[in-house]
C-alpha positions in Angstrom: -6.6 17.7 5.8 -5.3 18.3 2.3 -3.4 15.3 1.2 -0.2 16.5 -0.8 1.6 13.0 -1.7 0.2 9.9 -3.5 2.7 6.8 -3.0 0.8 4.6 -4.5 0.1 4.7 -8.0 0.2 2.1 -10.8 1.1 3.1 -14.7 0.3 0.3 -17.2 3.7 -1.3 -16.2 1.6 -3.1 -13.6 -0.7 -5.6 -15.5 -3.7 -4.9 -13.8 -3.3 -1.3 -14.6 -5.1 0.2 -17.6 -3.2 0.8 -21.0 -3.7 4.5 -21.1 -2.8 4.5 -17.7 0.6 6.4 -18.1 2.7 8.9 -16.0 1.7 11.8 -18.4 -1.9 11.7 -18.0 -1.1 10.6 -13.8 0.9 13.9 -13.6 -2.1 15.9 -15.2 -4.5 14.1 -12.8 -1.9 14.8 -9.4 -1.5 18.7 -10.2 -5.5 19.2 -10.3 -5.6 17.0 -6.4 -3.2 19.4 -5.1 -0.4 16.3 -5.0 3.4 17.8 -4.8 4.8 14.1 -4.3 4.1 11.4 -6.3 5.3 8.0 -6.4 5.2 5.6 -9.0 4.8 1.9 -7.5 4.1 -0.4 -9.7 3.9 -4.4 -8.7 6.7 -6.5 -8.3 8.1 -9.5 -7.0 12.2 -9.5 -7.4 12.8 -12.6 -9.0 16.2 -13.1 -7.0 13.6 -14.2 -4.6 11.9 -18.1 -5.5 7.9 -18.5 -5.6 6.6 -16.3 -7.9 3.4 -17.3 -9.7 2.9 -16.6 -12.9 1.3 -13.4 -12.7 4.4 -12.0 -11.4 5.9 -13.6 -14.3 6.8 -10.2 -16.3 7.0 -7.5 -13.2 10.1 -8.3 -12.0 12.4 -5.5 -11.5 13.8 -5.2 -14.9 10.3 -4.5 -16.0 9.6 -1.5 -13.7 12.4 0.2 -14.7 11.4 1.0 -17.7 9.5 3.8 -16.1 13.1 5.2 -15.6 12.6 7.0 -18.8 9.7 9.0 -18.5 10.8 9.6 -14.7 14.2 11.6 -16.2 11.9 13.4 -19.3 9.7 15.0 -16.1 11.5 18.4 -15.3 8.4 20.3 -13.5 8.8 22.2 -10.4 5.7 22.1 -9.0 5.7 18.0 -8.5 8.7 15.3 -7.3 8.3 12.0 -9.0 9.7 8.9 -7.0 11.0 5.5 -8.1 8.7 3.1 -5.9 7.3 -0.7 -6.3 4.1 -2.5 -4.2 6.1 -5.5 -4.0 4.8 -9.1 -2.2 4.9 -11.2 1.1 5.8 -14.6 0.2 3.9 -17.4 2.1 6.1 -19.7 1.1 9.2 -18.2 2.4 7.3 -15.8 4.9 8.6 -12.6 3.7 9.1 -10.0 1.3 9.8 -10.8 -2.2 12.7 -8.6 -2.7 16.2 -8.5 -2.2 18.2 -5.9 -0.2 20.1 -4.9 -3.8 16.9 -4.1 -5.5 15.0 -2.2 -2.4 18.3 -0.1 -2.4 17.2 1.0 -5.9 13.9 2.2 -4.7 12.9 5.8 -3.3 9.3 3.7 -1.9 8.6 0.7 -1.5 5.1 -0.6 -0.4 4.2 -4.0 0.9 1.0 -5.3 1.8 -0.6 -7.9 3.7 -3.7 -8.4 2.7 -2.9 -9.5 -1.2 -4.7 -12.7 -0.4 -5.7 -13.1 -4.1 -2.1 -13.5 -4.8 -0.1 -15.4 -1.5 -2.8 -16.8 0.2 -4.1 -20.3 -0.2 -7.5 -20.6 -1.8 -8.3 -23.2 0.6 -8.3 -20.5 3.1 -11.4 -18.2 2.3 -14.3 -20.2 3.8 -12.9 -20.0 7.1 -12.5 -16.2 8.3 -10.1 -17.1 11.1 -8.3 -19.1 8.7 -8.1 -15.8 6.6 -7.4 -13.2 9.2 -4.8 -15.5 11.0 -3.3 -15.7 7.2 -3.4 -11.3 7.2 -1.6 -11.4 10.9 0.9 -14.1 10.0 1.9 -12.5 6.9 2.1 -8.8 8.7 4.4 -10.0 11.8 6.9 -12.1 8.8 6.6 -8.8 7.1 8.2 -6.5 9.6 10.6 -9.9 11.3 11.9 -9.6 7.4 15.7 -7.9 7.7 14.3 -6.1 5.0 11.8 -4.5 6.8 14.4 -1.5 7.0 13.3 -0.4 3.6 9.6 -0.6 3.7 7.7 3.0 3.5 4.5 1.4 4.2 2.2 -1.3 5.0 -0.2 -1.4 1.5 -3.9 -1.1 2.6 -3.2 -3.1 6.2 -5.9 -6.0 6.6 -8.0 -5.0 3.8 -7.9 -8.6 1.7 -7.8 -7.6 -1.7 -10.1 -9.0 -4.1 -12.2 -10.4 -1.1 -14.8 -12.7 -1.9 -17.1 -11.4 0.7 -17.0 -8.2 2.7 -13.4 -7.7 4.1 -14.8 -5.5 7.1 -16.0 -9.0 8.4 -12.4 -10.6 8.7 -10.7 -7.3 10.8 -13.5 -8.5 14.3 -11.1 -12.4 14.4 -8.1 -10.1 15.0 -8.1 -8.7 18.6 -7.4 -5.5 19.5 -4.2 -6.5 21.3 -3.3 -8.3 18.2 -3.2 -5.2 16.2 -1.7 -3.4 19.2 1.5 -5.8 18.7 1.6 -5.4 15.1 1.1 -1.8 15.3 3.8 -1.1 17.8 6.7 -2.6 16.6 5.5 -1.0 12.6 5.9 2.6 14.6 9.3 1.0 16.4 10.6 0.2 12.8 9.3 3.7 11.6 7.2 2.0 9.0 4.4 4.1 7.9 0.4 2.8 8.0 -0.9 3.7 4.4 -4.7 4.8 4.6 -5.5 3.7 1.2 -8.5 5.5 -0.4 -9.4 2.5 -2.2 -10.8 0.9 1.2 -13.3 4.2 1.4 -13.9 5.7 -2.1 -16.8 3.8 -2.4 -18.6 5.3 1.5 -20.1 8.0 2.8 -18.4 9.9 5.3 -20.9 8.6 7.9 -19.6 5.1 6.3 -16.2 6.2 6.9 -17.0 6.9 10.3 -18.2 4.0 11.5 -15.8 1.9 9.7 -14.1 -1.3 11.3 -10.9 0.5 9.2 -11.1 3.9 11.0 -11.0 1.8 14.0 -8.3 0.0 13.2 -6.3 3.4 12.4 -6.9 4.3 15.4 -5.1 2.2 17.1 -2.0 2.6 15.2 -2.4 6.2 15.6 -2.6 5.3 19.3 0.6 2.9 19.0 2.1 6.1 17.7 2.6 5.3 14.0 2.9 7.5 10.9 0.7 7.3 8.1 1.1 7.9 4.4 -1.5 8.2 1.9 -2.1 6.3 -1.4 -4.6 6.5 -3.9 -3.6 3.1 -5.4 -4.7 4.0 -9.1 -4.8 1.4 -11.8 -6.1 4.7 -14.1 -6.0 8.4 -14.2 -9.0 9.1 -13.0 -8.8 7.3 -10.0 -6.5 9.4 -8.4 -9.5 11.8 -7.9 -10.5 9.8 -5.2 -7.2 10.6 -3.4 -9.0 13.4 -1.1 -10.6 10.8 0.4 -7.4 9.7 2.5 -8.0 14.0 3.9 -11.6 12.8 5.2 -10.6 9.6 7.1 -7.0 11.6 8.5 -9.6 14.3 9.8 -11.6 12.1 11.4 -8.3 10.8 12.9 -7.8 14.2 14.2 -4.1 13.7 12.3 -1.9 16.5 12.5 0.9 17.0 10.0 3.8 15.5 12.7 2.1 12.2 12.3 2.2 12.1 8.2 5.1 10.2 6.6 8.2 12.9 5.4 9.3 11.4 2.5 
């Protein structure tokens, strides 16, 4: 499958992004992957919303705005730009860590559960129960959130970010019925399942095919979800890798009715 949209791409408004990494050089990048929609989702946590740590300290909403004006210099044809945010689950709160004025503001917003680095205790990583129970806990308080109705997508489902060990091993101490539930009611709330081509840039297509993640997508394919596609670039020359998200939706066997229409 040829993968047309990116929703999931950092400039260096996002701190863990690259300096260089600016929509210019991203537009440059999306026109040679055959992208025709691209959204710009930078991290945020809406500090309406208490519990920030200090690495969300300067990406509140303000902040990402200021891609506002390079958004209204853009005037090509051959590529839509979107306003979107990753924004956070908050443990403390369990939910999302925005407000229903600022996800109005957004054409995408992202959310994952799996930014463990970020919301999830330390204390939890020695135990992998501990830390998969964290991922499911945080996805069902997620999409219970009354502003679930705005999320696109679930960011790079289950894959902890920043793991300190293999992430593969956490998805076998969630059962399949478990991820049945959550799956369901994402494709009741029409909430896309983002396959994230940071999870299989790094493996071989006979990697890819025996991955615990293509497993997992099957069964929200099964439970009837959509998908949308992300390269979650931090530079330019990361979206490259964006084609990969074409491998795992063939293997899939997606057809375009099952993609996101954004």
């Amino acid at each position: 499958m040829q993968i047309t949209h990116d929703l999931h791409v950092h400039t260096n408004l996002s701190i863990c992004a690259e300096p260089e990494a600016d929509l210019k050089g991203y537009l440059k990048w999306a026109k040679a992957a055959g992208i025709k929609t691209l959204a710009v989702s930078n991290h945020l946590w809406d500090h309406a919303v208490p519990g920030w740590i200090p690495w969300y300290g300067p990406q509140d909403f303000k902040h990402i705005c200021k891609i506002k004006e390079d958004l209204e210099q853009i005037t090509d044809p051959d590529i839509r730009i979107l306003f979107g945010a990753e924004t956070e689950y908050s443990y403390q709160d369990h939910k999302i860590a925005i407000t229903a004025e600022v996800a109005e503001q957004l054409d995408v917003m992202l959310v994952p559960n799996s930014h463990s680095n970020i919301s999830m205790p330390t204390a939890f990583y020695p135990n992998l129960q501990q830390h998969a129970d964290f991922m499911l806990r945080a996805y069902h308080d997620i999409l219970d959130d009354p502003n679930s109705k705005y999320v696109t997508a679930i960011a790079h489902p289950f894959a902890a970010v920043e793991c300190p060990y293999e992430r593969e091993l956490l998805l076998p101490f969630i059962s399949d019925a478990q991820y049945r539930e959550c799956f369901e009611e994402t494709a009741a709330k029409n909430i896309a399942v983002e396959i994230n081509a940071s999870v299989f840039c790094k493996k071989t297509p006979f990697q890819i095919r025996n991955s615990e993640f293509l497993r997992i997508f099957q069964i929200a394919r099964d439970c009837k979800c959509k998908f949308s596609f992300g390269s979650d670039s931090h530079s330019h020359n990361h979206m490259k890798y964006v084609q990969v998200c074409g491998i795992v939706a063939d293997l899939l066997n997606l057809t375009e009715p099952q993609i996101i229409n954004i």
